[in-house]
TILUM-720289 format. One record per residue (C-alpha): x, y, z. Coordinates in pm, whole numbers, plus 50000, padded with zeros to 5 digits. Example, Ala and Ser with C-alpha at 12.3 -4.5 7.8 and 13.67 -1.06 7.14 Angstrom:
512304955050780;513674989450714;
//
This chain:
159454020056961;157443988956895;154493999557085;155124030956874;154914014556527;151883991556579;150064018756674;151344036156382;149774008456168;146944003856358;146104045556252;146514039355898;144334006955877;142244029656031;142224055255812;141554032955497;138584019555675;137054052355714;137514061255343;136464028355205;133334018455393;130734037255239;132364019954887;131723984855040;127243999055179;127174010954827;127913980154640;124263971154752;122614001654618;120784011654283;120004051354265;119914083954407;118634118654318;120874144754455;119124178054538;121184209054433;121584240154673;122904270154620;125754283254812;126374319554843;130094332754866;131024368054831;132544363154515;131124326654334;128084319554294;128054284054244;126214247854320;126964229854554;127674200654400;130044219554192;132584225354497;133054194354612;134224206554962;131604224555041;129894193155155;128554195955540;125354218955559;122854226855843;119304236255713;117024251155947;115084216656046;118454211256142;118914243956364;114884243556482;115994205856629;119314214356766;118974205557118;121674233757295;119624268057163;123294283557083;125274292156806;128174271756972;126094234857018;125034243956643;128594247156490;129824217656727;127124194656589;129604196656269;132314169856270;134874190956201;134464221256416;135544230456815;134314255556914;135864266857197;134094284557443;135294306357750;131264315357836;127874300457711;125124311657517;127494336057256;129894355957552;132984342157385;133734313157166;136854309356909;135824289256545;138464264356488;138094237556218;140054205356125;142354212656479;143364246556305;143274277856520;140434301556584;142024321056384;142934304056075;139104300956036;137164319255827;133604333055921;130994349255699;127424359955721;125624358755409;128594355555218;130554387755372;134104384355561;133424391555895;136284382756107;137974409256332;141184425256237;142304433456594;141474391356757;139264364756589;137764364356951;135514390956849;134714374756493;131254355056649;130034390356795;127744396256511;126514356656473;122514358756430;120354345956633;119524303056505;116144316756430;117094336756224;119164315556030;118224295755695;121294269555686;124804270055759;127324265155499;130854250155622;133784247755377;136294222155516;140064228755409;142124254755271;139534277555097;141724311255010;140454311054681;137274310254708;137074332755066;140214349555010;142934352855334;142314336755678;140114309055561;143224283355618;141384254855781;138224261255656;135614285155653;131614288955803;128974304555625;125594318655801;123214326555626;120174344855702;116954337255639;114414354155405;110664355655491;108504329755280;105494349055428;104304379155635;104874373556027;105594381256353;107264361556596;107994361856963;110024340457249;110624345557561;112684320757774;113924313958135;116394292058302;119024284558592;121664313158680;119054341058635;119354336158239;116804359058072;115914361557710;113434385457481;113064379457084;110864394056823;111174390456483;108824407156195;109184394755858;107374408755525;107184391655216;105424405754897;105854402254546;108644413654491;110084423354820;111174407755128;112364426155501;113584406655791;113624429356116;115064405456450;115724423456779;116464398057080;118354399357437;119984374457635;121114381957998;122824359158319;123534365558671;126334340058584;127174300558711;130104316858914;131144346959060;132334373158715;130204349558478;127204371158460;126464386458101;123874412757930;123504407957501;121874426657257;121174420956929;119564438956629;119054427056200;117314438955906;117814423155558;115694439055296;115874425955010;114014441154611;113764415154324;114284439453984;114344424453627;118594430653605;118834411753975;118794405954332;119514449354560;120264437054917;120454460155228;121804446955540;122384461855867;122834448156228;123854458356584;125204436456839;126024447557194;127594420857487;129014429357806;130474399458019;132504391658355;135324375058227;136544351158485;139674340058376;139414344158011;142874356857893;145174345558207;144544328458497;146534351258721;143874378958706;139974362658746;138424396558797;138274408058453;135244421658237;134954431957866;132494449657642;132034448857291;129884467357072;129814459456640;127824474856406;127704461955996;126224473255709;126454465155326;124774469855020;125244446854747;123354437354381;123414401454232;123074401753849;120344375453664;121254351853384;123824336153206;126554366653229;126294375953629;127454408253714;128114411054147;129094439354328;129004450354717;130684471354955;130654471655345;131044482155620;132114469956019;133384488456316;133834467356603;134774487656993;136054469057273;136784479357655;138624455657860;139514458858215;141984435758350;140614444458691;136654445958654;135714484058802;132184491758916;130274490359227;131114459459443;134364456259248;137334474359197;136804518359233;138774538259127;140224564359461;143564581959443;145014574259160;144504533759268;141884508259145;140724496459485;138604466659622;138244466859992;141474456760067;142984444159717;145274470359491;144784465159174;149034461859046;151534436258952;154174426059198;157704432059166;160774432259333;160704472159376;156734470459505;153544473559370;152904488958996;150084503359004;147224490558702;147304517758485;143414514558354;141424500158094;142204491157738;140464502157453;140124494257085;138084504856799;138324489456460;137254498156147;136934477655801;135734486855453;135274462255206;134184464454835;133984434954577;132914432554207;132514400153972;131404383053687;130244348153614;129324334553247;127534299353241;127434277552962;127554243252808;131634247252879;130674254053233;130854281953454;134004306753462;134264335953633;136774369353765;136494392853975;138344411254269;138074428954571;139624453154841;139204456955209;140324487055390;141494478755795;142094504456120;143144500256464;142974527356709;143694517957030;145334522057345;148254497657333;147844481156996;149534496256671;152774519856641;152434556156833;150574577256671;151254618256655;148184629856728;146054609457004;142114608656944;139574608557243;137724577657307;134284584857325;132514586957642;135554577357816;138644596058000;140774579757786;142924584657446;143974561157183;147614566857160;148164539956914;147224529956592;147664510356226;145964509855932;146684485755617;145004475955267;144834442755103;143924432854737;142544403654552;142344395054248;140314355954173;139154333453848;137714304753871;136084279053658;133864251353743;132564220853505;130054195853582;129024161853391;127024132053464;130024114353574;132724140653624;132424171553835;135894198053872;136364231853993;139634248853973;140914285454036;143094309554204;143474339454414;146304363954373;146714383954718;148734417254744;149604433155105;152084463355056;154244452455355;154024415655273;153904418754862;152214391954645;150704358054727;149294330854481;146704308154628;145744279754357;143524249054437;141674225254259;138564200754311;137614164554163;134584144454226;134284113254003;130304097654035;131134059754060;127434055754048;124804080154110;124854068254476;128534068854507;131004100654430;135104100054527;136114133954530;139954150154597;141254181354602;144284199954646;144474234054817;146684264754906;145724289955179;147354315455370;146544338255677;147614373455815;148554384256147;145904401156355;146884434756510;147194414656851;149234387756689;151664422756618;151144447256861;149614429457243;151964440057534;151074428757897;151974413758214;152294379658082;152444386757709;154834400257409;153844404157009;155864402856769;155604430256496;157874411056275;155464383856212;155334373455885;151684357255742;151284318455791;150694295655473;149244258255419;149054234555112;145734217755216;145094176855059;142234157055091;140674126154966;136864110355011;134034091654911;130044106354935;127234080554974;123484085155019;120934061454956;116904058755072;117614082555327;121154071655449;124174095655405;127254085255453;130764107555413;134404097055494;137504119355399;141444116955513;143294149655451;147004162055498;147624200055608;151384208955552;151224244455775;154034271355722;154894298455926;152394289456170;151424321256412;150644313456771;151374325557108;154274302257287;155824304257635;158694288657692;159394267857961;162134289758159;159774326558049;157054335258203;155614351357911;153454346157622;155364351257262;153774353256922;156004335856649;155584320056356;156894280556371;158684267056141;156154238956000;153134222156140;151904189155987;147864180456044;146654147055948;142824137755984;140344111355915;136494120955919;133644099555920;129694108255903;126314090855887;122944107155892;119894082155907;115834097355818;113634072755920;110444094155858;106994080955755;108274043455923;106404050556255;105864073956516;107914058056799;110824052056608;113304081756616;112644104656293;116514110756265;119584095456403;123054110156327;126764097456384;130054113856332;133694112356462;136524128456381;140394119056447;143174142356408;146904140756458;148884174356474;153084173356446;155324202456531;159194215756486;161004201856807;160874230657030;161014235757422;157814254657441;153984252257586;151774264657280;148444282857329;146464276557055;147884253456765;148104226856997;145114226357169;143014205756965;140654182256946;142244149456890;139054125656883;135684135856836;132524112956816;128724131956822;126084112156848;122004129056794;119054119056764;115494139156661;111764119556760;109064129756647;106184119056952;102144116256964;100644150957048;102994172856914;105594166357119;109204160857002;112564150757125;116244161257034;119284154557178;123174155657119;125894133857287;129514141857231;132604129757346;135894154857315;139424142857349;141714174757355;145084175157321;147664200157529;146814215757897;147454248858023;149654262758364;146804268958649;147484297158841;145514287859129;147894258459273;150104264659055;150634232558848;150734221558483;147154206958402;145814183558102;142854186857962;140884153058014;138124137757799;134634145757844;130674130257747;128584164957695;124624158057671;122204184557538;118624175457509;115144193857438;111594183257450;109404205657262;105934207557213;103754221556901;099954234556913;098444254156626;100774287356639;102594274456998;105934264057063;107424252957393;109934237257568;112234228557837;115924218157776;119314213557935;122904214957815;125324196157999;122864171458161;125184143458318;126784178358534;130434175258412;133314196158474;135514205458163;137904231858019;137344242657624;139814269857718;143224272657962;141604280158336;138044289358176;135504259158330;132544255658145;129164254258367;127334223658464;123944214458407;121744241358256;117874235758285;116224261458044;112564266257913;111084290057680;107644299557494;107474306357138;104404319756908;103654331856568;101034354656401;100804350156024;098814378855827;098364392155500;
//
C-alpha cells in the first residue's frame, strides 16, 4: 500500500510537470506569429486555431521525411496514436488513439466517414498512398460533434493532395522478403481545374510462412473551381489479399483474407460569408475469409473435406472431427449524404447542418436470417444473413475567436431507431497568455455503435452479443501550446470517463471470446511534445529534431476476465526523430520509439499466458536528390527485434528496402 501511494504521488507530480513546463520556457520569450490552416471536416469548415483540439498535424515535408514509407510508421509518429499492426506495409492495422480501441477511432479521408460497419479492421483499406497525401489532420478526444458517432477517442483525417502543377510521377521500389512495389501518379492543374489520378501496387512473398501479400490501389480527385464554390469528384479502388498467420486466433495460423473497397462521392463547397455544403457517398467494402487458407500447396477442397496432405481441416470434439464448413463472406454497403451551412461574421462563425448514412450487411454468418438468400458473386456460396440500419444527425456549432480568447462550442443530436436519441455536447477554450503561450481546455461527450461483428460473429472461439447496447464517454482535457523561433512545445493531461464500453472478453474458466459492454472504464493521460527546426544554422547540424511521450493509465470494473482490446494499450510511449539535411543532396531521417503495452494474450502454441514486453523500434532512410531524381535505401526495425502489436501476430525483423523515384513536369 505504501509502495502503492508514493507512486501514486510520484504520477501526479508528474503530470503537473508535463502541463507546466512549456509555462516556465515561455517566461523567456517575446513573440510569435501563428500560421492558420484550414481543416476540412465533413460538416465544419473551420481554422484551426479555432478548435483547439485539433492541434497535432503532419504536412507533407513531414510524410516525404518519414523514415518507415507506411501509413502505419506515419500515424505512429503521432504521440497519441498505436497503431496496431498484425502485417506491414497496409495488410492490417487497427487506429487506436489515447489507449482507446481501434474502434472507438474515427477515420476520414478528405473529410468523409470511412470506417467499416461490419469491423474497424477493414477501416485503413482505402488509406492513400503517403504520396499522395497533403497533411494529416488528428483530432485528439471525444470529437462526436464535430465527426459524428465512433469518433470516441479521437479521430484522423487524410487528406489528399491537390496538384500545384502539371506532372507525372513514378517509383518503383525493392526490398527483403520479395517485397515489390509500382506507383504512378498524373496530376493536372489549370486554371481553374485540378485532377489527381494515383495507381500503385505493393506485393511480398512474406517474412514467414502465410505472411505473403498482393495490394492494389487506385484514386482520382477532380476537382472545378466555379464562382458559387468548390464541385469535387472522388473515386478510388483498393484491392489486398494477405496470408493471415495468426491474425484472429492463434489456434488456426493457416488463415488468408481478401478484401476489395470501392468509394465514391460527390460533394460542392459554397464561397463566402454564408457557406452552403452538401455531399453524398458512397462505399461497398467485400471480404472473403478462410479460416483454413485453400489453394494450391494449402488446404483443397476433395470430398466434401478441406484437405492438406495429411491435415483435415475441423475442430475437435469429444464426438470426432467437425468438419470446416467453408469460407466466410461479407459485403457491405454504406450511403451517406450531408448538407450545411456556415455564416461568418464579426460575432464569429455559427453554423447547422445534418446528415444521414444508410448501412448493409450481407453475409454469411453475420446479421439475422434472411428469407431469401442472395448469391455471392463468383463464388459457390450464398449470403444467408443479413442487417441493414439508418442513423441521423442533426449538429450546430459556433466558434469565436479574439486576440486573447479563442472558444468553440456545439452539439450533435444522434437518432438510431433501435437505440433512439443521443445528445453529444462539447465545448473548447484556449486563453493566449501571450502570443507565444495559449492554455486551452475542453470538455467533451462522444459515443460509439456496435459494429455488425460486435452483434452478430459466431465461431469456434467466439460469441456476439446482439443485445449490445452503444458505448458512451465524457472526454476532459487540459493544456498549454508554446512555440517560439522555431521551438514547439505541447503538454495536455486529460480524463476519459468510458460507459458501456464494448469489447470482446473471455473469461478465465470459458474458452470463448464474448462481446459485452463493461460497466465503466476510466482513462487518464499525460502528453508531452517538442519539435525543434534548426534550418539555415548549418548543414551538419540536424535540420529537425522531434520528441514526444505519452503516459496513460486505464482502470476497469473488477471483473474475472482477460480483455481483447480495451486493455491492450499503450501505457508509455516516447518517439524520438530526427531529419538532416547533408552536402550533395543527400538527406537523413530516422524514428526511434519505445512502446510499453499493457495486457498479454493466451499463446496457443505452448500453451501459456504471455505479456507483452517493451520494445526500442528504429526506422531510418537515407535519400538522395538530383534535378528530377529521388532515391533511397531504408530499413524499419533496424536493431532486429521481436515484438507483438497484436495477441500471437509477431511483427518482422529488420526490413532493408530501396526504391527510385522521378518526376516529369510539363505544361
Amino acid at each position: 500500500m505504501i509502495v502503492k501511494h508514493i507512486k501514486r504521488i510520484l504520477l501526479y507530480r508528474f503530470f503537473w510537470v508535463y502541463l507546466f513546463m512549456p509555462y516556465a520556457v515561455a517566461s523567456q520569450t517575446d513573440t510569435i506569429t501563428m500560421q492558420e490552416v484550414e481543416v476540412h471536416s465533413s460538416r465544419i469548415r473551420s481554422l484551426y486555431s479555432e478548435h483547439v483540439q485539433l492541434t497535432r498535424l503532419l504536412n507533407s515535408q513531414d510524410i516525404s521525411n518519414n523514415p518507415s514509407g507506411s501509413m502505419a510508421g506515419l500515424l505512429n509518429s503521432l504521440t497519441s496514436v498505436d497503431l496496431r499492426q498484425r502485417g506491414p506495409l497496409g495488410v492490417q492495422g487497427d487506429l487506436g488513439i489515447r489507449a482507446g480501441t481501434f474502434e472507438q477511432s474515427l477515420l476520414l479521408i478528405d473529410g468523409v466517414q470511412i470506417n467499416d460497419p461490419q469491423t474497424g479492421h477493414h477501416s485503413l483499406n482505402l488509406a492513400p498512398d503517403s504520396d499522395d497525401l497533403e497533411r494529416i489532420e488528428l483530432l485528439e478526444g471525444s470529437g462526436s460533434r464535430i465527426f459524428g458517432p465512433n469518433a470516441m477517442a479521437g479521430a484522423v483525417n487524410l487528406v489528399t493532395r491537390k496538384p500545384l502543377y502539371n506532372s507525372l510521377r513514378v517509383f518503383f521500389g525493392v526490398g527483403q522478403y520479395g517485397l515489390n512495389q509500382q506507383r504512378l501518379s498524373f496530376g493536372i492543374r489549370q486554371k481553374n481545374f485540378s485532377n489527381l489520378f494515383s495507381v500503385g501496387r505493393v506485393s511480398s512473398d512474406g517474412y514467414r510462412d502465410n505472411t505473403d501479400f498482393n495490394q492494389f490501389r487506385l484514386l482520382n480527385k477532380s476537382e472545378l473551381d466555379l464562382k458559387p464554390g468548390l464541385l469535387s469528384l472522388t473515386a478510388a479502388l483498393a484491392s489486398n489479399a494477405f496470408g493471415a498467420y495468426k491474425f484472429y486466433t492463434g489456434a488456426y495460423p493457416w488463415q488468408y483474407e481478401q478484401v476489395r473497397t470501392g468509394f465514391a462521392r460527390i460533394s460542392f463547397d459554397g464561397k463566402g460569408r454564408n457557406q452552403f455544403r452538401a455531399g453524398v457517398h458512397w462505399r461497398r467494402n467485400f471480404d472473403r475469409f478462410e479460416l483454413f487458407r485453400e489453394g494450391k500447396g494449402w488446404y483443397e477442397f476433395r470430398d466434401g473435406w478441406y484437405v492438406r496432405a495429411q491435415d483435415t481441416a475441423g475442430f475437435p470434439s469429444s464426438a470426432g472431427l467437425i468438419p470446416y464448413a467453408g469460407h466466410n463472406f461479407h459485403l457491405t454497403d454504406v450511403l451517406g449524404a450531408e448538407t450545411g451551412l456556415s455564416r461568418s461574421g464579426f460575432f464569429g462563425r455559427a453554423s447547422i447542418g445534418a446528415s444521414w448514412k444508410f448501412e448493409r450487411i450481407r453475409s454469411t454468418v453475420l446479421g439475422q436470417k434472411l428469407e431469401n438468400p442472395a448469391q455471392v458473386t463468383g463464388y459457390d456460396a450464398r449470403y444467408g444473413y443479413g442487417d441493414t440500419r439508418n442513423h441521423l444527425n442533426l449538429y450546430a456549432d459556433y466558434s469565436l475567436t479574439a486576440r486573447f480568447f479563442g472558444m468553440s462550442t456545439g452539439a450533435l443530436l444522434y437518432y438510431q431507431p433501435e437505440y433512439g436519441w443521443f445528445f453529444s455536447p462539447g465545448a473548447d477554450v484556449e486563453i493566449r497568455l501571450k502570443e507565444s503561450v495559449r492554455l486551452f481546455a475542453s470538455v467533451n461527450r462522444a459515443l460509439r455503435i456496435p459494429t455488425f461483428t460486435d452483434l452478430y460473429y459466431k465461431g469456434p472461439v467466439n460469441q456476439a452479443n446482439p443485445l449490445l447496447k452503444p458505448e458512451s464517454a465524457l472526454n476532459w482535457e487540459t493544456g498549454v501550446l508554446f512555440s517560439k523561433q522555431g521551438l514547439q512545445l505541447r503538454t495536455s493531461l486529460f480524463i476519459r470517463q468510458g460507459r458501456d464500453i464494448i469489447d470482446w472478453v473471455k473469461p478465465i474458466d470459458s474458452v470463448k471470446w464474448i462481446s459485452m459492454n463493461h460497466t465503466r472504464l476510466l482513462t487518464k493521460g499525460a502528453e508531452l511534445s517538442a519539435v525543434w527546426n534548426r534550418s539555415g544554422i548549418s548543414k551538419w547540424l540536424p535540420h529537425q529534431l522531434g520528441f514526444s511521450s505519452s503516459f496513460y493509465e486505464v482502470s476497469k470494473q473488477e471483473g474475472n476476465f482477460q480483455s481483447a482490446y480495451a486493455l491492450d494499450y499503450i501505457r508509455l510511449k516516447l518517439n524520438f526523430s530526427g531529419v538532416h539535411k547533408l552536402p550533395a543532396g543527400l538527406g537523413l531521417s530516422w524514428n526511434l520509439t519505445y512502446r510499453d503495452r499493457e495486457g498479454g494474450w493466451f499463446d496457443a502454441g505452448i500453451q501459456q499466458q504471455q505479456a507483452f514486453e517493451p520494445v526500442w523500434l528504429l526506422d531510418a532512410k537515407l535519400s538522395w536528390y538530383y534535378r528530377s531524381w529521388k532515391l533511397h535505401v531504408g530499413a524499419t526495425n533496424c536493431f532486429d527485434q521481436p515484438y507483438y502489436d497484436i495477441s500471437n501476430v509477431v511483427m518482422p525483423g529488420r526490413w532493408i528496402n530501396a526504391g527510385i523515384g522521378y518526376e516529369i513536369r510539363f505544361k
